[in-house]
NUROBA-558121 format. One record per residue (C-alpha): residue number from 1; residue in one letter; y, x, z. Coordinates in Angstrom, 3 decimals. Last residue first. Example, Ala and Ser with C-alpha at 12.3 -4.5 7.8 and 13.67 -1.06 7.14 Angstrom:
2
  badren  roza        py        px        pz
       2     S    -1.060    13.670     7.140
       1     A    -4.500    12.300     7.800
END
This chain:
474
  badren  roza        py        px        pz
     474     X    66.503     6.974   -11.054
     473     X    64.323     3.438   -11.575
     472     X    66.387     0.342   -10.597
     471     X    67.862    -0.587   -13.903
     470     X    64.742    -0.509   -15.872
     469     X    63.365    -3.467   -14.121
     468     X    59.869    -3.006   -16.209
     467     X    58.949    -6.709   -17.381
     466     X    56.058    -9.348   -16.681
     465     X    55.113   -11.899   -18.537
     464     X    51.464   -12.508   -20.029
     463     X    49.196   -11.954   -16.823
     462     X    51.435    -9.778   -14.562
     461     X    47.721    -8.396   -12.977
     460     X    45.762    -7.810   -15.911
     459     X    43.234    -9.984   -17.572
     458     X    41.623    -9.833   -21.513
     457     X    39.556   -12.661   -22.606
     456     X    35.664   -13.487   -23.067
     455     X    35.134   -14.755   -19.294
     454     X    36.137   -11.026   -18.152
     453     X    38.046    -8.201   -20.014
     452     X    39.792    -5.954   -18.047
     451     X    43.802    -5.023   -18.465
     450     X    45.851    -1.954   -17.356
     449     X    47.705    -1.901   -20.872
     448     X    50.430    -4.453   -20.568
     447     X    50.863    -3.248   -16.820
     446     X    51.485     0.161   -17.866
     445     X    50.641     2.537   -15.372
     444     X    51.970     5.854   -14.358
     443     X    52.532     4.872   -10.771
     442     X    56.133     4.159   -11.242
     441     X    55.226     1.200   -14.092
     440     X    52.628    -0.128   -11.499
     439     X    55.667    -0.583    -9.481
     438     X    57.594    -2.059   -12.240
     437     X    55.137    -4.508   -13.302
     436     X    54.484    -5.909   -10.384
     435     X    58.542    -6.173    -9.383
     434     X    58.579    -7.802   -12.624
     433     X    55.482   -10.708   -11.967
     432     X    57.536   -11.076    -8.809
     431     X    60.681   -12.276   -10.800
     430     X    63.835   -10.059   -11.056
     429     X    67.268   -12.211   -11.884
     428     X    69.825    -9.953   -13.355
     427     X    72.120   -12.427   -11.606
     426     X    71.742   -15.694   -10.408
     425     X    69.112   -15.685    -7.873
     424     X    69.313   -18.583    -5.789
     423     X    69.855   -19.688    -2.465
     422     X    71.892   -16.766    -0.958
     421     X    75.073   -18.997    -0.170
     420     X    77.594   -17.703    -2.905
     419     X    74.806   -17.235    -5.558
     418     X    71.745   -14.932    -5.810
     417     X    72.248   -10.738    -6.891
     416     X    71.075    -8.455    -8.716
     415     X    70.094    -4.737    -8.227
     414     X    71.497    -2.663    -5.337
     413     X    71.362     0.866    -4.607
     412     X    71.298     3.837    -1.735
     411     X    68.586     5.464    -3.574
     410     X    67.719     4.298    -7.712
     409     X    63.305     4.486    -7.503
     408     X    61.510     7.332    -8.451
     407     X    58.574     6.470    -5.339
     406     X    61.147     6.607    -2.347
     405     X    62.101     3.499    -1.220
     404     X    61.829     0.074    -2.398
     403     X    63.479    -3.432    -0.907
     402     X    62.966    -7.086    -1.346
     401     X    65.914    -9.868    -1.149
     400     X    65.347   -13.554    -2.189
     399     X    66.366   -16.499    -4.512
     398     X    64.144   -19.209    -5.516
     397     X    61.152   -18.600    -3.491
     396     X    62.747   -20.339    -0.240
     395     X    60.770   -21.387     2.216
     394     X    63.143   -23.694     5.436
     393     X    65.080   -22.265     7.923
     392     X    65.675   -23.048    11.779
     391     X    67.886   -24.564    14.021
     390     X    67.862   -28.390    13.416
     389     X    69.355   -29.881    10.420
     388     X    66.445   -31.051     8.702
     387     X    65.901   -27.453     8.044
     386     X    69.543   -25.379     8.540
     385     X    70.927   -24.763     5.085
     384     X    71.087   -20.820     4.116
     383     X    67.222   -20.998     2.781
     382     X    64.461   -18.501     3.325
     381     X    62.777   -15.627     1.527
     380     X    59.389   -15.517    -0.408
     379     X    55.634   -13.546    -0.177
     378     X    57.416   -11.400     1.991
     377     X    59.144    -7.530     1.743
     376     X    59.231    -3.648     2.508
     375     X    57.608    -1.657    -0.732
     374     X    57.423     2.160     0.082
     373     X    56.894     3.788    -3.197
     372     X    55.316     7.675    -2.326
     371     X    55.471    10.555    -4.257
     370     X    59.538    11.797    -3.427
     369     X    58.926    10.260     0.158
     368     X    56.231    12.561     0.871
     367     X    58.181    15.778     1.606
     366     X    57.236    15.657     4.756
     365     X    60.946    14.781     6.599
     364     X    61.158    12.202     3.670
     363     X    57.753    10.907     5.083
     362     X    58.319    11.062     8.661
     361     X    62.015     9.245     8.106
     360     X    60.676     6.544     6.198
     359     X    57.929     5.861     9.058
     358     X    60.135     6.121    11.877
     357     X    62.546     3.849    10.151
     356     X    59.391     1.266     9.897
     355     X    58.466     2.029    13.264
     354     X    61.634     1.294    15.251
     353     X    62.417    -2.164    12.889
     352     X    59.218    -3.463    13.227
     351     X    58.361    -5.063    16.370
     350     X    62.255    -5.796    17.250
     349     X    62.410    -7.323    14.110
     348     X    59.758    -9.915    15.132
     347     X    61.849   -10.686    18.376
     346     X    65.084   -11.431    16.579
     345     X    63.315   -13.198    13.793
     344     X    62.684   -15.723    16.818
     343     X    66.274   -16.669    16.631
     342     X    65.791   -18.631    13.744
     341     X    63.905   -21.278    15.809
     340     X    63.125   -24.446    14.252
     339     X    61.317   -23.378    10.791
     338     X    61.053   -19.796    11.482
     337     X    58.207   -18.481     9.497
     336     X    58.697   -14.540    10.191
     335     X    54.475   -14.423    11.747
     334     X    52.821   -16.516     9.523
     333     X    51.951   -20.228    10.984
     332     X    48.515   -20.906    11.162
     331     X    47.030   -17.970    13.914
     330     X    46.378   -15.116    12.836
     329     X    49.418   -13.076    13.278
     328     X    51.991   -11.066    11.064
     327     X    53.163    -7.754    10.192
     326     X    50.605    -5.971     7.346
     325     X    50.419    -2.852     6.682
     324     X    48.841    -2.490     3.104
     323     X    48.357     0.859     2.021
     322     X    47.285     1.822    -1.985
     321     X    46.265     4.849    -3.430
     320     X    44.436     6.870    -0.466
     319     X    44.811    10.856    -0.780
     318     X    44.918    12.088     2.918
     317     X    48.735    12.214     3.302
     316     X    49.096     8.450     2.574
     315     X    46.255     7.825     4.551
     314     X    48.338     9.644     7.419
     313     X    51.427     7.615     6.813
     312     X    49.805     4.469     7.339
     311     X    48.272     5.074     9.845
     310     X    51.666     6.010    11.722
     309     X    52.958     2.638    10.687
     308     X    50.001     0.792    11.889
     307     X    50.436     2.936    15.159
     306     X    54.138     1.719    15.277
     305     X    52.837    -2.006    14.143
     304     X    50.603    -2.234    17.640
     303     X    53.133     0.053    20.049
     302     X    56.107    -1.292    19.066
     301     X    57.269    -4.184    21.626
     300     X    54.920    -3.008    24.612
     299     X    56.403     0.669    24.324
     298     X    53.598     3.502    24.219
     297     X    53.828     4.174    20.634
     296     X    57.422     3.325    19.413
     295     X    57.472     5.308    16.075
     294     X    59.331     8.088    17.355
     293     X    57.878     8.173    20.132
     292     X    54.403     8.760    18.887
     291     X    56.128    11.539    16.848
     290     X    57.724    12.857    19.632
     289     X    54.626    13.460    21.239
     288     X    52.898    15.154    18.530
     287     X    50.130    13.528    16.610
     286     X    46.875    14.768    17.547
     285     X    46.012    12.047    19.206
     284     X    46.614     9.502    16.219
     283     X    42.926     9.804    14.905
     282     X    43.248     7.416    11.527
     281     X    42.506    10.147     9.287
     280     X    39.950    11.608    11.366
     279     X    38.122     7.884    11.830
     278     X    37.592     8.352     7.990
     277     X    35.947    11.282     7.386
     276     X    32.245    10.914     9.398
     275     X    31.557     7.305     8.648
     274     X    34.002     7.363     5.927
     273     X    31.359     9.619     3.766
     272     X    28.291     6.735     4.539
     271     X    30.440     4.240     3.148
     270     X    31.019     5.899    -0.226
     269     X    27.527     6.155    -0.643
     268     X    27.143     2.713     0.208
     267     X    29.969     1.817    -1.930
     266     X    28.203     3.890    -4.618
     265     X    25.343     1.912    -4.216
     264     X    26.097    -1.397    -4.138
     263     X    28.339    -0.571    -7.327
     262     X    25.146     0.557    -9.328
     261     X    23.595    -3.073    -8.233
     260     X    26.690    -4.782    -9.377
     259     X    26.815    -2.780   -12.966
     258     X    22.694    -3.869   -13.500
     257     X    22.396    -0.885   -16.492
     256     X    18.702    -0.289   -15.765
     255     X    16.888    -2.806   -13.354
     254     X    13.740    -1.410   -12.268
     253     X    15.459     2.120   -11.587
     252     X    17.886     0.734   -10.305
     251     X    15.716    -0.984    -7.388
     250     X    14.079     2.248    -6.840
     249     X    17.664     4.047    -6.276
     248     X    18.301     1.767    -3.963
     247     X    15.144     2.071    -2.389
     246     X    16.029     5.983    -2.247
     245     X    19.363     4.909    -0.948
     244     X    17.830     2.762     2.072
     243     X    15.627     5.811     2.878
     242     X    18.120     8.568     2.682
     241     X    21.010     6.692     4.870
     240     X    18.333     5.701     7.479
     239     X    17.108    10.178     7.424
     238     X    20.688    10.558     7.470
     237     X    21.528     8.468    10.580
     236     X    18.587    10.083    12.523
     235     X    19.922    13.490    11.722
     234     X    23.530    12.225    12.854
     233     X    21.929    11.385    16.488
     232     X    21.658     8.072    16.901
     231     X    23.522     6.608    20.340
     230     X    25.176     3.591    18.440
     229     X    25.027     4.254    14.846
     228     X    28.119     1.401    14.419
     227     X    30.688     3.972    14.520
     226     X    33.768     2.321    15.095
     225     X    36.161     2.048    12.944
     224     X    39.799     1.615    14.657
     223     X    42.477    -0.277    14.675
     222     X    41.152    -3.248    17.011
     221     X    42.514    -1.292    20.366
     220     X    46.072    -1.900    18.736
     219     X    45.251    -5.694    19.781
     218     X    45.024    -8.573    16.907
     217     X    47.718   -10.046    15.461
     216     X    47.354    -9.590    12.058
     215     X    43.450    -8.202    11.968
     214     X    41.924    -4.845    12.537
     213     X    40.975    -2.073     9.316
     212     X    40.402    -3.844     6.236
     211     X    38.307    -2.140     2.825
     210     X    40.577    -3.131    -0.092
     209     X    38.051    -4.172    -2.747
     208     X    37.640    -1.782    -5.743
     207     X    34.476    -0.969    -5.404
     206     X    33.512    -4.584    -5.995
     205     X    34.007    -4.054    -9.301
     204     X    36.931    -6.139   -10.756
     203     X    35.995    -9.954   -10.992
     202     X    37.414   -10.948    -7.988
     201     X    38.729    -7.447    -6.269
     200     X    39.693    -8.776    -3.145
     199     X    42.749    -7.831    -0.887
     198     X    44.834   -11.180    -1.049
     197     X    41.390   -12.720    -1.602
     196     X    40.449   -12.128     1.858
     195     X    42.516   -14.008     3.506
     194     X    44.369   -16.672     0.861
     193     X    47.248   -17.812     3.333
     192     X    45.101   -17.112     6.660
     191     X    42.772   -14.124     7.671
     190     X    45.629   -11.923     7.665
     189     X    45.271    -8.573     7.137
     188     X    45.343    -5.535    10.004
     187     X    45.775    -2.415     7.876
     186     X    44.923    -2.661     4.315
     185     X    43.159     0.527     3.000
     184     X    42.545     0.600    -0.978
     183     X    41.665     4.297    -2.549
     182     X    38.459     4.251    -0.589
     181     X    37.895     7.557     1.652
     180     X    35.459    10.218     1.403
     179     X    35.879    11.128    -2.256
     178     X    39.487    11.532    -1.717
     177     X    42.470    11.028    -4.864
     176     X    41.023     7.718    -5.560
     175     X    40.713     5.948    -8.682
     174     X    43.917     5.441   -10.856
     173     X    43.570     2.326   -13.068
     172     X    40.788     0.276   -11.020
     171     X    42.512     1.692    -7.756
     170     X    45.867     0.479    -8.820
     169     X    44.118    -3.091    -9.876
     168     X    42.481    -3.571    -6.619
     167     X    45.788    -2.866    -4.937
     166     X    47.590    -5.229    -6.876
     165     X    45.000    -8.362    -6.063
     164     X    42.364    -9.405    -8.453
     163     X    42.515   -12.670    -9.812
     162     X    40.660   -16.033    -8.219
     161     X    42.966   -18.993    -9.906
     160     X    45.419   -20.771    -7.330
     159     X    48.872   -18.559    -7.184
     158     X    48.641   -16.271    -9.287
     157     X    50.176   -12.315    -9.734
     156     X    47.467   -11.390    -6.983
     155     X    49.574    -9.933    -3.710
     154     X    52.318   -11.885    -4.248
     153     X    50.993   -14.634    -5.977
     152     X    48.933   -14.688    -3.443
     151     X    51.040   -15.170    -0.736
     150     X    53.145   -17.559    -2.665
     149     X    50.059   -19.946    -2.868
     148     X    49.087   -20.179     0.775
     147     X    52.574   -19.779     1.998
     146     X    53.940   -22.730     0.293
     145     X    56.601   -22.902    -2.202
     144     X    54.688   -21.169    -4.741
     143     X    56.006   -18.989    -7.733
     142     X    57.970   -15.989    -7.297
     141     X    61.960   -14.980    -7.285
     140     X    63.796   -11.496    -6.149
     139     X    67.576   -11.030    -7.144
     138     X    68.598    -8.888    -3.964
     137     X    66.701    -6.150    -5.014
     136     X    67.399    -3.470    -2.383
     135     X    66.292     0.224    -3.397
     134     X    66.532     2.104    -0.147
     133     X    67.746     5.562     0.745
     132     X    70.686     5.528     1.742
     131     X    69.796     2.602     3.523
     130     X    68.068     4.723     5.796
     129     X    70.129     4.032     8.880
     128     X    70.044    -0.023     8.605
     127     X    66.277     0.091     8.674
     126     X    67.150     1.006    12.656
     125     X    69.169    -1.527    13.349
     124     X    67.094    -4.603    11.700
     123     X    68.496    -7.783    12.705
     122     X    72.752    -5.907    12.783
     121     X    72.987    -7.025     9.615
     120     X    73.299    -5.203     6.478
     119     X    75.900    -4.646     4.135
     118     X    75.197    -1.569     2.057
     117     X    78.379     0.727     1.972
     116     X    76.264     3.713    -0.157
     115     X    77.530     6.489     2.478
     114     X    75.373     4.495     5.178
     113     X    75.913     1.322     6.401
     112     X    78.393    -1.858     6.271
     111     X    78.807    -4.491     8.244
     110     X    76.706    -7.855     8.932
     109     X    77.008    -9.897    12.274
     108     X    73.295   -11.739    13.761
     107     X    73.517   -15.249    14.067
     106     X    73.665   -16.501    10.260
     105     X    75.898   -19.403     9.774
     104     X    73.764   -22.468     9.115
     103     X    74.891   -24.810     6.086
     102     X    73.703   -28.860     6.721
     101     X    72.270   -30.087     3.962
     100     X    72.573   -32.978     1.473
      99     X    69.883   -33.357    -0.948
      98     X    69.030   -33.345    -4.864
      97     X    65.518   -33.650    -6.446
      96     X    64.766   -36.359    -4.027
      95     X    61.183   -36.996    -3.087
      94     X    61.458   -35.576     0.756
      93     X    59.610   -32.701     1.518
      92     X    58.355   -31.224    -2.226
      91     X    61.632   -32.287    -3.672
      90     X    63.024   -30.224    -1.073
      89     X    60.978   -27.343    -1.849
      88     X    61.394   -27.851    -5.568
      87     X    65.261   -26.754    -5.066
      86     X    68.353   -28.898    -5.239
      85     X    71.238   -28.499    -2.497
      84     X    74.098   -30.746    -1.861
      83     X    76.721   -29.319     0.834
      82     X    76.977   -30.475     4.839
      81     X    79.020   -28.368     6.394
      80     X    78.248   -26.414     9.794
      79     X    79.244   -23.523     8.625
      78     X    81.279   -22.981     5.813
      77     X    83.310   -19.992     6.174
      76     X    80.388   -18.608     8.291
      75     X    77.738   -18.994     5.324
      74     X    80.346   -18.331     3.127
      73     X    80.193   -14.492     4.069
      72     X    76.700   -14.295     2.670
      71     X    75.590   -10.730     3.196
      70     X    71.760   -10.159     1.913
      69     X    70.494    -7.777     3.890
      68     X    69.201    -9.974     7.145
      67     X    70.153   -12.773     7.827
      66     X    70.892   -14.145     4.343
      65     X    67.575   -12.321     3.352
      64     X    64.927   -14.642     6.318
      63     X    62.138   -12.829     6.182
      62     X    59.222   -14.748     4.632
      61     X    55.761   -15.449     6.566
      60     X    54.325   -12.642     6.417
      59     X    56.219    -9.195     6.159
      58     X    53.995    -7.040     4.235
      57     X    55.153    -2.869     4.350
      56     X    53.279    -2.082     1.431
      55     X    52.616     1.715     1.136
      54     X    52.033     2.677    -2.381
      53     X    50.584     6.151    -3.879
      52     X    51.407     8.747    -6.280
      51     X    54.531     7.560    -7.413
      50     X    57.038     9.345   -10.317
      49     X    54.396     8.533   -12.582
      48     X    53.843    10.874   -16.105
      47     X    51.718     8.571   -18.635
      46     X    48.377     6.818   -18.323
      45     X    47.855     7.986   -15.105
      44     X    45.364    10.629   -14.544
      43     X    42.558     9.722   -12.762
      42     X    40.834    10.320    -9.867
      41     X    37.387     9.235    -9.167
      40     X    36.271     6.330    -8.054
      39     X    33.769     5.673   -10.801
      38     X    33.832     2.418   -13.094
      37     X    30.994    -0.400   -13.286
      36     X    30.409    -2.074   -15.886
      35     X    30.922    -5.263   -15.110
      34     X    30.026    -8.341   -13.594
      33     X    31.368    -8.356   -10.030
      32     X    30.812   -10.594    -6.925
      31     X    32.955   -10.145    -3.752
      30     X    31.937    -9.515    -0.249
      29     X    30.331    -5.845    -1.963
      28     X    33.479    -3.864    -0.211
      27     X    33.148    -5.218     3.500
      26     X    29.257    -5.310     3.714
      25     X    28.976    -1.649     2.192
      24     X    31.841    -0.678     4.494
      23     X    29.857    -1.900     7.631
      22     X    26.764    -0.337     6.613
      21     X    28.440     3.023     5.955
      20     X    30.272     2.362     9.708
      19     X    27.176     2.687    11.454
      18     X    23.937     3.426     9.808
      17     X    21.986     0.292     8.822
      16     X    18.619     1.054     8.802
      15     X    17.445    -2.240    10.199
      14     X    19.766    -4.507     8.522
      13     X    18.992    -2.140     5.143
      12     X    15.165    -2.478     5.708
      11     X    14.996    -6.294     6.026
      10     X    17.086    -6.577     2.306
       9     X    14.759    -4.282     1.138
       8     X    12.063    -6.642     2.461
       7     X     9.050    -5.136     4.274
       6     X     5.698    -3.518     4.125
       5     X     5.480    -3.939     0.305
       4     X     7.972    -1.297    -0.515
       3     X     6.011     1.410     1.310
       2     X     3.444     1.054    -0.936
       1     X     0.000     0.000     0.000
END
């Protein structure tokens, strides 16, 4: 009798799992693939990129932009009157395709920062320093009016249909610059608003996944990968890894050419290589103490999304394509979605703000800022009329402000612009399928090119729009 007919190969891999491989095997084969499968290994772009990687700063939930960096001096003038507004959110709520609301002065004061004169409010202090060297687009507008739908439109180009999402598509196009690590690390998703999906491949190879480290809203304890080989000794662990890959390698050999069975295994293999690389990218102790200051480790407020930040940074420095940080929660309402309480963004910002100007700082101070696009932003903004006049603010995707740093993008600028009271973009209008498109563009990609065919037609990630914003790239 064979060994192959004493158990199930699917019995042998639950009982040879070997730690963290096993995990990552389970994490980056969740989604289906049929395709030929594609190698992880670096390469080139398809022309010079002034970006080698992307760190997505992901601020669930929408950030309010006329509170924060996009100065609406009208707000105060008028505050308090009641003006007609017409958007398909309040259609959406209450039928009428035009409706009287109440304008809400913002409660934080703007001025002026940096050598560039950027107004910015006093929300985010410590942002406020580097806008020197930010990109603001102040012209930003997307599709979906909910969070479920905007959120992946953000991070998928649509908002209903299964599509792969951007960092799936930078890894399918670049690969990874470190064998042992995937190119696609998002730090503590959200299980809400499209979960998964927002990091999945769809009908990319499952290699491609972003592999997750924590939850939104879970403890700073949760960012970590543990080592799920218990008390085996690493000998023990290889002679597992060696037996489930040489019935892996039996199974190919009975099925020739099967693309989702050759991507089990490399993600296995790949697996097995973060079990002893990975938790030494995302070791923090032997970051110096004024580091960990500097990004507010140790202080209740900071600590969780100042050792996201600091992550971050690290798998930047160790080769990985595409970082996802994310700032919200878990439960059903994203983290920055103030409905009846504006001031809460006051408490959010104090989460963020410290970490994410310790994090631009650490990477111009490294040298990495030149190479790496920092994207800071939500799947939409909010609106300068108080929600059913109360004290909050409703979704807005009509007219919102993003930011870019670093990467070959225009430092200390400003592209476009919405109208007297921030609700919509009226000038050099960007949409999100052009913000897609230009940060691919940065990476050395062209988004008309970086296609895969699947159900007998060509996909990429803009679909069929999509522009380079020119003006914004140094």
């Amino acid at each position: 009798m064979t060994p192959t007919n004493l158990f199930s190969r699917r019995a042998a891999l639950k009982a040879a799992g070997c730690g963290f491989g096993y995990l990552a095997l389970a994490g980056l084969t969740a989604s289906s693939a049929s395709a030929t499968i594609d190698p992880m290994i670096a390469r080139p772009p398809r022309f010079p990129g002034k970006a080698k990687r992307v760190i997505f700063l992901f601020m669930q939930g929408g950030v309010s932009h006329v509170d924060s960096f996009d100065y609406k001096p009208q707000l105060a003038i008028q505050d308090g009157r009641s003006i007609d507004f017409t958007d398909a959110r309040l259609l959406a709520n209450t039928g009428k395709g035009i409706s009287s609301q109440r304008i809400m002065k913002s409660p934080w004061e703007f001025s002026q920062h940096g050598q560039s004169g950027r107004w910015a409010s006093s929300l985010f202090p410590e942002i406020n320093r580097h806008v020197d060297d930010l990109c603001f687009i102040h012209s930003m507008q997307t599709e979906g009016i909910a969070h479920g739908p905007a959120t992946l439109f953000l991070h998928c180009g649509s908002t209903n249909f299964i599509r792969p999402s951007m960092g799936s598509w930078i890894t399918y196009g670049l690969g990874s610059e470190n064998d042992n690590l995937p190119g696609f690390v998002t730090i503590a998703p959200s299980a809400g608003n499209g979960g998964a999906r927002n990091y999945g491949s769809a009908f990319l190879p499952p290699l491609y996944q972003g592999t997750a480290i924590g939850k939104a809203g879970g403890p700073a304890s949760d960012l970590i990968l543990r080592n799920l080989g218990g008390n085996a000794s690493p000998e023990a662990q290889r002679r597992h890894f060696d037996l489930v890959q040489s019935m892996n390698a039996e199974q190919l050999r009975k099925r020739p050419g099967d693309a989702e069975m050759e991507a089990v295994i490399h993600s296995y293999e790949l697996g097995w290589r973060m079990e002893s690389r990975a938790p030494d990218a995302l070791d923090l102790t032997g970051e110096s103490a004024d580091t960990l200051t500097s990004y507010g480790i140790g202080t209740k407020a900071t600590d969780t999304y100042g050792r996201q930040c600091l992550m971050a940074r690290r798998l930047a420095e160790s080769g990985v394509r595409y970082i996802q940080v994310t700032y919200g929660d878990s439960g059903a309402n994203p983290a920055w979605d103030q409905h009846s309480n504006l001031p809460k963004h006051g408490d959010h910002a104090r989460a963020v703000d410290r970490p994410i100007g310790a994090l631009l700082a650490d990477l111009k101070q490294r040298g990495l800022l030149e190479d790496t696009l920092v994207w800071w932003g939500g799947e939409f903004g909010r609106t300068p009329y108080a929600e059913k006049n109360g004290t909050g603010r409703d979704h807005n995707p009509g007219g919102f402000t993003t930011w870019l740093a670093g990467g070959g993008v225009k430092p200390g600028f400003a592209h476009g612009a919405t109208d007297d009271f921030g609700h919509r973009a009226v000038q050099d209008k960007v949409h999100m399928h052009d913000l897609h498109a230009t940060i691919l563009n940065q990476l050395g990609l062209d988004h008309e090119k970086l296609t895969y065919r699947y159900a007998g037609r060509d996909f990429r990630l803009t679909d069929v729009s999509g522009r380079v914003v020119k003006e914004i790239i140094a």
